[in-house]
C-alpha positions in Angstrom: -2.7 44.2 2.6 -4.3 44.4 -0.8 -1.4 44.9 -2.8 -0.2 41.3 -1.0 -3.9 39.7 -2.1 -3.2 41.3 -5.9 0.0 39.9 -5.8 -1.1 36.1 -4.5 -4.0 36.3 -7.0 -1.8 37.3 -9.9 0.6 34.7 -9.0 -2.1 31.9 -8.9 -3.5 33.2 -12.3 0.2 32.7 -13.4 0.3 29.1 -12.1 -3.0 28.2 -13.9 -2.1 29.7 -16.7 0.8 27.9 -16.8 -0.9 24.8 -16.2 -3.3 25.1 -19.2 -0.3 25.8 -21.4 1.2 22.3 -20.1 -1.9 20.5 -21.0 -1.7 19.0 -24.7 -3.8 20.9 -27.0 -4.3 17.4 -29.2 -7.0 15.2 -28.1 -7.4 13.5 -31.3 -6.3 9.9 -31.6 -6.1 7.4 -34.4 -4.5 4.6 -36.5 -4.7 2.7 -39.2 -6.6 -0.4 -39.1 -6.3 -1.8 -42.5 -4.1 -2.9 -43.7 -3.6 -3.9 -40.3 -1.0 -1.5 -38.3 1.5 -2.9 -35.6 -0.9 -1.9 -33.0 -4.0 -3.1 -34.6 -2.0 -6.4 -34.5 -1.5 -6.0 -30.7 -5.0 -4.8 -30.3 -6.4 -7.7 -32.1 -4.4 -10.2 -30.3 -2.4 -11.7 -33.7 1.0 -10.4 -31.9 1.5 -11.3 -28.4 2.7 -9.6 -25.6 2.8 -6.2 -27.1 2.8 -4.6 -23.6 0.4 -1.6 -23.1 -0.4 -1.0 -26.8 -2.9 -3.5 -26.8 -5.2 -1.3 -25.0 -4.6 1.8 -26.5 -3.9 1.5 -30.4 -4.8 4.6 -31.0 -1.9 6.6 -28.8 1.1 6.9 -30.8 1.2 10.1 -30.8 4.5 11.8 -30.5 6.5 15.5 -32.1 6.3 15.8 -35.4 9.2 14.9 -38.0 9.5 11.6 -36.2 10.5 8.1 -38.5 9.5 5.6 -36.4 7.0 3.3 -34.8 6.6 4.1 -31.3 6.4 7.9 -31.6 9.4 8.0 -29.1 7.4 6.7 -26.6 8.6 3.9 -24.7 6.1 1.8 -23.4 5.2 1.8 -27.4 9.0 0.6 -28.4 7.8 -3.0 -28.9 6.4 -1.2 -32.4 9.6 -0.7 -33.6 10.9 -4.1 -32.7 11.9 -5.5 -35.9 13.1 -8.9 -34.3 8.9 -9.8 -33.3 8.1 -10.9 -37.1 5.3 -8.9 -37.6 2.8 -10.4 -39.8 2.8 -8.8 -43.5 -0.5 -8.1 -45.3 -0.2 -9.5 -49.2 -0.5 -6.7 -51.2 -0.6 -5.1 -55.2 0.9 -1.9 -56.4 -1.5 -0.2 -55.0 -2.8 0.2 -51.1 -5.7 1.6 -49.8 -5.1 2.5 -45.8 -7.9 3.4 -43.9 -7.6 4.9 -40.4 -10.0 5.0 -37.4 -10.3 7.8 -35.3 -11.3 7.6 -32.1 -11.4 11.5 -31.9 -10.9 14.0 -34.8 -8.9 17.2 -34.9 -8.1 19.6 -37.7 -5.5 18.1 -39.9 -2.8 19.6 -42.1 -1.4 16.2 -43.9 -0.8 12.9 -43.7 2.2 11.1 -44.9 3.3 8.0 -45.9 7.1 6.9 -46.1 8.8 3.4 -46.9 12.3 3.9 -45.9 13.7 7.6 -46.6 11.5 8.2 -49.4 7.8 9.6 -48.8 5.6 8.2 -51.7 2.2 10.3 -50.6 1.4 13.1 -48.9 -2.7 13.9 -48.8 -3.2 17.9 -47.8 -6.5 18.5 -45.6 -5.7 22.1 -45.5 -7.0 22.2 -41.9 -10.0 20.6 -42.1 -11.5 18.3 -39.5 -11.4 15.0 -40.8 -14.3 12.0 -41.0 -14.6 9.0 -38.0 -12.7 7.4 -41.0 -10.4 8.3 -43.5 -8.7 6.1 -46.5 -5.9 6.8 -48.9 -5.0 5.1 -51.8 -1.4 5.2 -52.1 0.7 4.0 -55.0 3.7 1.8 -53.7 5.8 3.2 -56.8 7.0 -0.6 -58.8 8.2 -1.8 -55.4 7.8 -5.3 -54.4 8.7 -7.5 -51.8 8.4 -7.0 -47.9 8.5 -3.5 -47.3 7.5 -1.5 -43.9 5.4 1.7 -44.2 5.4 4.5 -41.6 2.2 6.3 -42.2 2.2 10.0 -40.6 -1.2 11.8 -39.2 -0.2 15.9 -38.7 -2.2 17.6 -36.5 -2.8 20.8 -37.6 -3.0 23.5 -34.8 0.0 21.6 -32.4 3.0 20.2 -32.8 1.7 16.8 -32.7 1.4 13.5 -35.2 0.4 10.3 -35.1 2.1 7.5 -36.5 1.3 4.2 -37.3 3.5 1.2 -39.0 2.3 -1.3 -41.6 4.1 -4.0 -42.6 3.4 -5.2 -46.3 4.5 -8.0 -48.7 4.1 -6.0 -52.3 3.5 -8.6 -55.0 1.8 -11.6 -53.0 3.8 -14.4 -50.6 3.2 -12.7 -47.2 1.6 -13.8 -44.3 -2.1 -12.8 -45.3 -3.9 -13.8 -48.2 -5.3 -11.0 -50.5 -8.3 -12.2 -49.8 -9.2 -14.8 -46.7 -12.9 -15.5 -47.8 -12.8 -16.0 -51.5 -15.9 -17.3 -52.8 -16.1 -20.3 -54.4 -16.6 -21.4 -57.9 -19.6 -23.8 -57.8 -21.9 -25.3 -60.6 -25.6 -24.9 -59.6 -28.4 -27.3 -60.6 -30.4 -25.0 -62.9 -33.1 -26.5 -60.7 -31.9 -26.1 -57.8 -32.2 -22.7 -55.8 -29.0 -21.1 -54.6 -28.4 -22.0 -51.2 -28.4 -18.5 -48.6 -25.4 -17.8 -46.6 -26.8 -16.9 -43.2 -25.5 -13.7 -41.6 -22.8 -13.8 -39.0 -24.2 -14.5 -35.1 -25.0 -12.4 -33.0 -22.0 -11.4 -30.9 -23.9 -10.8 -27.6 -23.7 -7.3 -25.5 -20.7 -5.3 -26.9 -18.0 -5.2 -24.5 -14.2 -3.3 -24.4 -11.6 -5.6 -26.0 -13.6 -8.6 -28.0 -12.8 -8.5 -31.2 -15.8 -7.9 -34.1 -16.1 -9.0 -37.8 -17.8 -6.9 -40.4 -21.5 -8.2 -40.1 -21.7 -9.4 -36.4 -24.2 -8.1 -34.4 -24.1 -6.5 -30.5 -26.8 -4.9 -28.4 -25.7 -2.1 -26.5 -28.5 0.5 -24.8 -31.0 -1.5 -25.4 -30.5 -1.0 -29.2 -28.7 -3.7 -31.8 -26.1 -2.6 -33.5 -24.2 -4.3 -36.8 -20.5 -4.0 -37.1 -19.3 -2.3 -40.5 -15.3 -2.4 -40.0 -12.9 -5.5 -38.3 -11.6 -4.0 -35.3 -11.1 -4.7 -31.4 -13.1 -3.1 -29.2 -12.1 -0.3 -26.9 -13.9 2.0 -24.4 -15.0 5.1 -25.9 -15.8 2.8 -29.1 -19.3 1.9 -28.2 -21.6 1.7 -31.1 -23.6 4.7 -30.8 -20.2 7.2 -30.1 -18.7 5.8 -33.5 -20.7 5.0 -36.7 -18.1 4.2 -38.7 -18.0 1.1 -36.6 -21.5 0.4 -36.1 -24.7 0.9 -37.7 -27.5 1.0 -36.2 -30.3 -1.9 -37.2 
């Protein structure tokens, strides 16, 4: 009899173990927001019926060694669907990407490719990274429309994340460089400079509105101002991520 309980207990700590094995060790998540990435497109709405991606831009996570959109996954293969015209940001030689990340694990590098060639590889040696993290990456003379795969590795699994950003190098894409450029005015020396007024209040903060830099939310009873563009998703509530909000 207690050699049959030993054995039923040692096969149940077999099973669990098992099952803890199974479970992924990565719980980070991330993507790049800016330059806008395919799914930050989805996320904010500015491509349409991009399927489950919408809700969850910060999924594409998928095996290392990987050189494409969707991570493999295929409720994510509208990313790599190069017949939806995906908007192109107008950029110069020289990009800065900066990633949100919705959790943070310890990273050995991040890569960025356009085509077969990878033009910048950043080494965190391990290290767990910020809410945010930017890279300026040279785009080596090239110009034109030009599609970047930008790689996340995950250092203690097997794991990446991958984002895509589509870019028009040298000007004439879709985007302006810059959407609010101020305007050249001549001011009556006697006349004081008129004030811009800040941007609205945007009301409670709520999963899936999209935010501006400078509008304002109340969440908790508190008010919070929003320091990066992005669409809003549940475990993105102003006081889990300040390098989305700030408190006022």
């Amino acid at each position: 009899m207690r050699r049959t309980v030993v054995l039923a207990l040692t096969t149940v700590a077999a099973v669990l173990s098992a099952l803890v094995v199974a479970v992924p060790a990565a719980q980070a998540h991330g993507y790049i927001s800016s330059p806008p990435s395919r799914q930050a497109l989805c996320a904010q709405g500015r491509v349409a019926n991009c399927g489950q991606i919408q809700y969850e831009p910060q999924s594409v996570e998928g095996p290392k060694g990987l050189r494409n959109c969707h991570a493999n996954i295929g409720h994510f293969a509208v990313l790599s669907d190069e017949s939806r015209n995906w908007p192109a940001t107008s950029v110069g030689n020289s990009v800065t990407f900066n990633w949100v990340l919705t959790a943070r694990h310890s990273t050995s590098t991040w890569e960025y490719y356009i085509g077969n060639s990878r033009i910048a590889v950043f080494d965190d040696g391990g290290r767990q990274p910020g809410a945010t993290v930017s890279h300026n990456v040279s785009m080596g003379g090239r110009t034109g429309r030009q599609k970047l795969l930008a790689v996340w590795n995950i250092a203690d699994t097997a794991n990446a994340f991958y984002a895509c950003v589509d870019l028009q190098i040298g000007g004439g894409g879709s985007n302006p460089p810059n959407p609010n450029p101020t305007p050249t005015r001549t001011v009556n020396p006697t006349t004081p400079p008129p004030t811009t007024a800040p941007p609205p209040a945007g009301g409670t903060w709520q999963a899936g509105t999209s935010y501006q830099v400078g509008s304002q939310v109340t969440y908790g009873g508190a008010t919070y101002r929003c320091r990066q563009a992005h669409t809003a998703i549940a475990g993105w509530e102003p006081p889990n991520v300040a390098a989305l909000w700030q408190r006022v």
